[in-house]
C-alpha positions in Angstrom: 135.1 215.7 -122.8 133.2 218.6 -121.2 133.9 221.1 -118.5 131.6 220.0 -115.9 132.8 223.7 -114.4 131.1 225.7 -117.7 127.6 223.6 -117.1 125.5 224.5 -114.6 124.4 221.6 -112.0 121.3 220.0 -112.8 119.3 218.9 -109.4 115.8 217.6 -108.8 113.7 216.8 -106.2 111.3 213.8 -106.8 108.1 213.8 -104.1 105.9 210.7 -104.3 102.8 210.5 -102.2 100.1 207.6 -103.2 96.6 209.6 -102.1 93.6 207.6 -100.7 91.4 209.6 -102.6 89.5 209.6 -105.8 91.7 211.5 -108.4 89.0 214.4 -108.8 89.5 214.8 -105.1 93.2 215.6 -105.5 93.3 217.0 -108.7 90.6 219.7 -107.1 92.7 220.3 -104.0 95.6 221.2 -106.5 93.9 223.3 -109.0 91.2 225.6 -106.8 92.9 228.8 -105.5 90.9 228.5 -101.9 91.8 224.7 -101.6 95.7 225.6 -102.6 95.3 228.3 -100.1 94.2 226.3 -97.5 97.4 224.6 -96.8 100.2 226.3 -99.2 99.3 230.3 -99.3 98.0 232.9 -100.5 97.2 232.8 -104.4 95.8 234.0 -108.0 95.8 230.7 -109.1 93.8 229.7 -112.2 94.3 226.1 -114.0 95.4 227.8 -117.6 98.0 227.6 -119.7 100.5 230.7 -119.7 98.2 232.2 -116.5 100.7 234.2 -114.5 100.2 234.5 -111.1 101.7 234.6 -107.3 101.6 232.8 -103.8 102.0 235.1 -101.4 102.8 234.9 -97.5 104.1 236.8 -95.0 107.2 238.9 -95.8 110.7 238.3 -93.7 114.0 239.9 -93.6 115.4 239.0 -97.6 112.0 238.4 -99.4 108.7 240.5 -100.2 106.6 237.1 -99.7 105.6 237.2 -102.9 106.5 234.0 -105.4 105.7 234.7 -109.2 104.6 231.8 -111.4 103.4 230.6 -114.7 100.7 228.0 -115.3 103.3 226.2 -118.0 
């Protein structure tokens, strides 16, 4: 038996969304910094394995805006 105190909880949100566009469409709007920018934020985005990079937005009270990432 484990202590389920000593792991740490494992959660996961799970998104589904059937597109009614051709699969180039999407895969464009969610690989192409502008098109990314266009309705998530500001980015550095580049489709490359181990590119780091950031979204950026508007900071508030508690956070500098910026979100670092890693094309994994």
């Amino acid at each position: 038996m484990t202590d389920a105190a000593a792991q740490p909880a494992v959660k996961s949100i799970v998104v589904e969304r059937v597109m009614p566009h051709p699969p180039e469409k999407v895969w464009r709007a969610l690989t192409q910094s502008e098109m990314i920018a266009a309705f998530l934020m500001q980015n550095d985005f580049q489709p490359v394995v181990g590119h780091r990079f950031n979204f950026r937005a508007k900071p508030v009270m508690g956070w500098n805006g910026i979100t670092d990432c890693e094309v994994l």
